[in-house]
N, C-alpha and C positions, 0 to 999 in steps of 0.2 A: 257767377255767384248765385248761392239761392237766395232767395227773396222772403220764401214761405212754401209751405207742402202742406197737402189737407190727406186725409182719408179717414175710410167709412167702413164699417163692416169687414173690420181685416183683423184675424186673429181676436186678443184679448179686447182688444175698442169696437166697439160697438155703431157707438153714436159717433155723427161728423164730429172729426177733430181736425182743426186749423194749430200746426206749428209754425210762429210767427221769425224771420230774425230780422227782421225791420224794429226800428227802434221809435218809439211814441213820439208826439213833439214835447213831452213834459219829461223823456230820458235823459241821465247823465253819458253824454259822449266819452268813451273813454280812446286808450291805447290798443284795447280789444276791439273797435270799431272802427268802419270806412264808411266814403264817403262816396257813392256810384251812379252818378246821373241825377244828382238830387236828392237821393235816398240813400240815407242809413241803416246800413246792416249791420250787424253782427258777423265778425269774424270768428267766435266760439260761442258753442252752447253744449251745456253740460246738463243731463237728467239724471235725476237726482228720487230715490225711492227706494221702498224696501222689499227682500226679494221674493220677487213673485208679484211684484206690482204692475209690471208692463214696460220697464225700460227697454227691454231689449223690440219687444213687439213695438215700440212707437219709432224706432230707429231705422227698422224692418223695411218699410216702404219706400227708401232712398234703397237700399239694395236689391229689391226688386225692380224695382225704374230701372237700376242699371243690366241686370240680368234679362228684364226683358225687354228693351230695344238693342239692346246685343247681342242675345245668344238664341231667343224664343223662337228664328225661324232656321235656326242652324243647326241648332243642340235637339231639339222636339222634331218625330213623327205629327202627321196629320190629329189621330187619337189621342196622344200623350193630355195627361192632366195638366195643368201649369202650378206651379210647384210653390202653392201659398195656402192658406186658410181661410174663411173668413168665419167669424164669430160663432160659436157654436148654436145658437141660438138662431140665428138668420145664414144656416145653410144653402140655405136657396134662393137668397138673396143677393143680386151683387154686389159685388165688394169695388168701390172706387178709392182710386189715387191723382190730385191734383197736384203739380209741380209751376212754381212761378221762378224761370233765375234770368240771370242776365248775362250773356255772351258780350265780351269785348273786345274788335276786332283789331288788324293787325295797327287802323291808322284812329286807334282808341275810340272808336263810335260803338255806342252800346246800344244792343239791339233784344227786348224783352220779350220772352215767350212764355207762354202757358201752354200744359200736356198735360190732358184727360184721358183718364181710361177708366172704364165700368167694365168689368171682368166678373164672369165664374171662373169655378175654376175647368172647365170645359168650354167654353167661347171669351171671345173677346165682344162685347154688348155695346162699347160705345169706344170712340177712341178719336181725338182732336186734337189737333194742333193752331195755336194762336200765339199774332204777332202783334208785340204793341204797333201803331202806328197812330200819332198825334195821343188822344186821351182814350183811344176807342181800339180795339183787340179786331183784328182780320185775322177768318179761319182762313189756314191756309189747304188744310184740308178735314175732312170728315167721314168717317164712315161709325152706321150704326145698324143694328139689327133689330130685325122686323120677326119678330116672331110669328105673327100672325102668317105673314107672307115664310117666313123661313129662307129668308134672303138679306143679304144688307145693300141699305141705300147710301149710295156715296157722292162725295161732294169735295172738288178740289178748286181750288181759286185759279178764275184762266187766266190771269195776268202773269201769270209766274211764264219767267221761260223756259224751255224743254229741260235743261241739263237742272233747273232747280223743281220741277212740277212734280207733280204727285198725280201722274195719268189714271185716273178713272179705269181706261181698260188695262194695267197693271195690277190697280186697287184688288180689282176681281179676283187673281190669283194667289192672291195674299190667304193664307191658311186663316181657320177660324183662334186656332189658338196662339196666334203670333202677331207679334209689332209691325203695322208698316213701317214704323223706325227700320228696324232689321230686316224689314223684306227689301225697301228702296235703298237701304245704303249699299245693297248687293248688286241694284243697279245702279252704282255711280249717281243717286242723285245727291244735288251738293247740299240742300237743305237738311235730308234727311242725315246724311254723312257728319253735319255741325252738330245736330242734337245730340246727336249717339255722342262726337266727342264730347260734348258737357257732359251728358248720364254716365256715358264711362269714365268718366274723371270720379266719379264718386267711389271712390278707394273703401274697402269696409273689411272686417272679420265676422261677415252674419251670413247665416247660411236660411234653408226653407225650417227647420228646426230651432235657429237659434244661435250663442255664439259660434266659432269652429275655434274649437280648444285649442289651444297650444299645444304644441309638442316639438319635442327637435327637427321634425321636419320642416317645420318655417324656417330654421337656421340654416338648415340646408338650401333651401329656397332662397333668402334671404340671400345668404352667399354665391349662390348662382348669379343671381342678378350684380351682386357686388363686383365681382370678379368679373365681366364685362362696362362696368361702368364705375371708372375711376375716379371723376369728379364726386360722386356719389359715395362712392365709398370712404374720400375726404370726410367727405365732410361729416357723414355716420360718426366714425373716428371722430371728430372734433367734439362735437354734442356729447358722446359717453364717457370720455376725459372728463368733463365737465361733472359732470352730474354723480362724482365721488364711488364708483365703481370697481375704486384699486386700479384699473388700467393706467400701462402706460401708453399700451401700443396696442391695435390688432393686424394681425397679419395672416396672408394665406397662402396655404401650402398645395399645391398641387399633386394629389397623392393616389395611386392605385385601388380600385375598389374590385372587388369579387362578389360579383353575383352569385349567389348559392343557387337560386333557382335556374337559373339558365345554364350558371358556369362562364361566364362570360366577364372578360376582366375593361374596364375604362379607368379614364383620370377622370377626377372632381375635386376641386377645393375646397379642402376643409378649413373652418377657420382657427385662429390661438387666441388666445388675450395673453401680451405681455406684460409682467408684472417687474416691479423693484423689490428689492430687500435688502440693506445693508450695501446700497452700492451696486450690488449685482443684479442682473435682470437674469428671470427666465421664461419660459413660455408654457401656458395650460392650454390643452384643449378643449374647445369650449363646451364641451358636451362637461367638460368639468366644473364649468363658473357656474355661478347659483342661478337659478332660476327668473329673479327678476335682472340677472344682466340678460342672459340670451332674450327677456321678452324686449329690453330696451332695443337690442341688437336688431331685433325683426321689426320691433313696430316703430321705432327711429326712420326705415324704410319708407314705407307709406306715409309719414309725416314729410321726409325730406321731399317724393315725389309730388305729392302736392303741393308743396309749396313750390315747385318750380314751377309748376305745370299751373297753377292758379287755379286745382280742382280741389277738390271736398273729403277729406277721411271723418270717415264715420266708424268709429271704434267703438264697439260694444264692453265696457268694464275695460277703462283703459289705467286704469289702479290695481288692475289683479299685478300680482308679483312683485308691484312696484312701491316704495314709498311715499307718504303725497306728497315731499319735497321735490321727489323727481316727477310728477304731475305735472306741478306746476311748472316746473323747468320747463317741460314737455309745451305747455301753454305759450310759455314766450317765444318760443318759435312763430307764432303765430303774430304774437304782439308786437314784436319788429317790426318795422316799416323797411329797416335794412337789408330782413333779410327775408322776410316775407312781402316782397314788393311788385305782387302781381293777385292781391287777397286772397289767396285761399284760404280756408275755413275749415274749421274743427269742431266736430260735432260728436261730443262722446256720452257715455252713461257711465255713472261710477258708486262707489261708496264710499267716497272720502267730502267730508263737510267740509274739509280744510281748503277745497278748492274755493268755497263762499268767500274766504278772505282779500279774493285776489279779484273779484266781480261782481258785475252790478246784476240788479236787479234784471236787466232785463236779455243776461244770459245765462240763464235758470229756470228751468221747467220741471219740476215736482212731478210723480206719479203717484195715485193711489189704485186702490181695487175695491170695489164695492159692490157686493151682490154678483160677482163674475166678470163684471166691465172694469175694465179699466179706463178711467182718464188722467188728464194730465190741464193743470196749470200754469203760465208763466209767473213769475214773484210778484212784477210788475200790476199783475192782476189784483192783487190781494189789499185790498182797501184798509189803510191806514199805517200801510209798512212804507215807510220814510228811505229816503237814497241814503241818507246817514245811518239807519241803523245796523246793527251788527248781524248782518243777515246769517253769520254762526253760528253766534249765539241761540237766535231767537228759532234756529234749524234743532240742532242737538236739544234743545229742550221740547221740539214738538209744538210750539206754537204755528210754524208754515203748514204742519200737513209732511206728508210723504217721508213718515217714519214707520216703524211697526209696531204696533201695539202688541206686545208681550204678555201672554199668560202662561203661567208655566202650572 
């Protein structure tokens, strides 16, 4: 589970920003929240702003984390840039990202880490890994660059043993614009191998630009994946029943495709949504049902995976297509204990107020944009706003912050 993520100088933010999902000791405990080693986190958090304020920029650095301790020594030449921004204003400055979560093993022992990285976007400048032990953080390893010297000096803990360490004369070989996440899990170490699975549990639709729009190719995708994993596809099915979509049924067809370009013919399943009328059922396909079913279709997907998996979707406008009744539906997957009972977490950006109705204060974080910066506050912050109040209300009318002020 994450804990909290900070960063600096990335894209629209400027200044250090601290996103929290630990809950205060004067927070109302809800059904959206767990309980992990002592500490209260948040199982959802939703950003909330108006467009062009930085939601999508402040979600950006959970999909970065996961892009680069997973893909930055496999995907990337030596050269290559690393595929982020930082603030127009401090180009030549670097840009950091901190990550606090919590890993919990097979026999329920929860073991805390923190991962630092100072980055251009041509080197990697500083980059740490820390383990809680007792009250106090052990690096487990280190590497940072010396400019002066034009070399980096590194630093791994020697207690570790060989199949978990992070050997110094490996460190060396490590490119300047890639993760030792991703260089060591290449060599089987088990350390580096655990992180990457938490960073890549972080499930997202954000790319180095921004969201990655929708299109019927995720339904294609979406269905690929469906059609080898049957459980999965239950239960997809079950959830869109629900959530008054006309379905009664989906099912898929295993059907001929022709490649124009090649000329070359394969099978792939396509999918149908079964409908009722007067008794009788028929079947559309889905390129034919509206828009917000196929988004439910796809992104139902990365909600169900995470929640098995006890990892993190992070959905950029998880309201586009959709009504905010199906939002919130969307929401209680999470808020189950039955069915979500390994906490994974939901972390979206949207434009629907209607989500206030169903959360507390301190799963809510505002954006504005001011003078080109963006930042962001939690509710929880905002001195004099009471756990009773109508945090809808007092939103739509503009009293919180992270509306847009209209002149026409």
């Amino acid at each position: 589970m994450i804990k909290w993520y900070r960063f600096k100088n990335f894209y629209s933010f400027k200044e250090d920003t601290f996103v929290d999902l630990t809950l205060k000791e004067n927070s109302s405990f809800s059904s959206y929240d767990t309980e992990v080693n002592g500490t209260k986190i948040a199982k959802i958090l939703t950003v909330l702003g108006s467009n062009g304020s930085g939601k999508s920029n402040m979600l950006k650095p959970l999909a970065f984390l996961r892009w680069f301790c997973s893909q930055s020594f496999t995907k990337m030449d030596n050269k290559s840039l690393l595929p982020f921004y930082p603030h127009y204003t401090s180009a030549s400055e670097p840009s950091e990202i901190e990550i606090c979560f919590i890993d919990t093993d097979a026999k329920n022992n929860h073991w805390e880490y923190k991962y630092l990285i100072k980055l251009t976007r041509k080197r990697v400048h500083h980059e740490e890994l820390k383990l809680k032990t007792s009250r106090q953080y052990t690096t487990l390893f280190k590497r940072i660059y010396d400019a002066d010297k034009e070399k980096y000096v590194y630093k791994s803990h020697k207690l570790m043993s060989d199949e978990n360490a992070f050997p110094i004369s490996e460190m060396k070989s490590i490119p300047a614009n890639s993760s030792t996440i991703a260089y060591m899990h290449r060599k089987d170490s088990i350390i580096a191998s655990l992180i990457l699975d938490n960073l890549s549990s972080i499930d997202n639709n954000l790319n180095v630009y921004g969201k990655n729009n929708f299109n019927y190719s995720n339904v294609i995708n979406a269905t690929e994946f469906y059609s080898t994993e049957e459980d999965i596809f239950k239960k997809a099915i079950k959830y869109l029943k629900r959530m008054d979509l006309g379905l009664d049924n989906i099912i898929l067809k295993e059907q001929e495709v022709f490649e124009k370009e090649t000329g070359e013919r394969s099978k792939e399943f396509m999918p149908y949504g079964v409908h009722k009328c007067e008794g009788k059922k028929f079947e559309v396909p889905f390129y034919m049902e509206s828009s917000g079913t196929q988004a439910c279709y796809y992104f139902i997907l990365s909600l169900i995976i995470a929640i098995r998996d006890g990892g993190v979707a992070v959905i950029d406008e998880l309201d586009s297509d959709l009504h905010p009744n199906m939002v919130v539906e969307l929401l209680s997957m999470f808020e189950n204990e039955a069915i979500n009972t390994k906490n994974a977490q939901l972390i979206f950006s949207c434009h629907s107020p209607e989500v206030l109705k169903s959360l507390k204060k301190h799963h809510v974080y505002l954006v504005e944009k001011d003078d080109g910066k963006s930042e962001c506050w939690r509710l929880d912050d905002i001195k004099g706003l009471r756990s009773q109040d109508n945090l809808y209300s007092k939103y739509i009318t503009g009293a919180l912050g992270g509306v847009p002020d209209i002149c026409l």
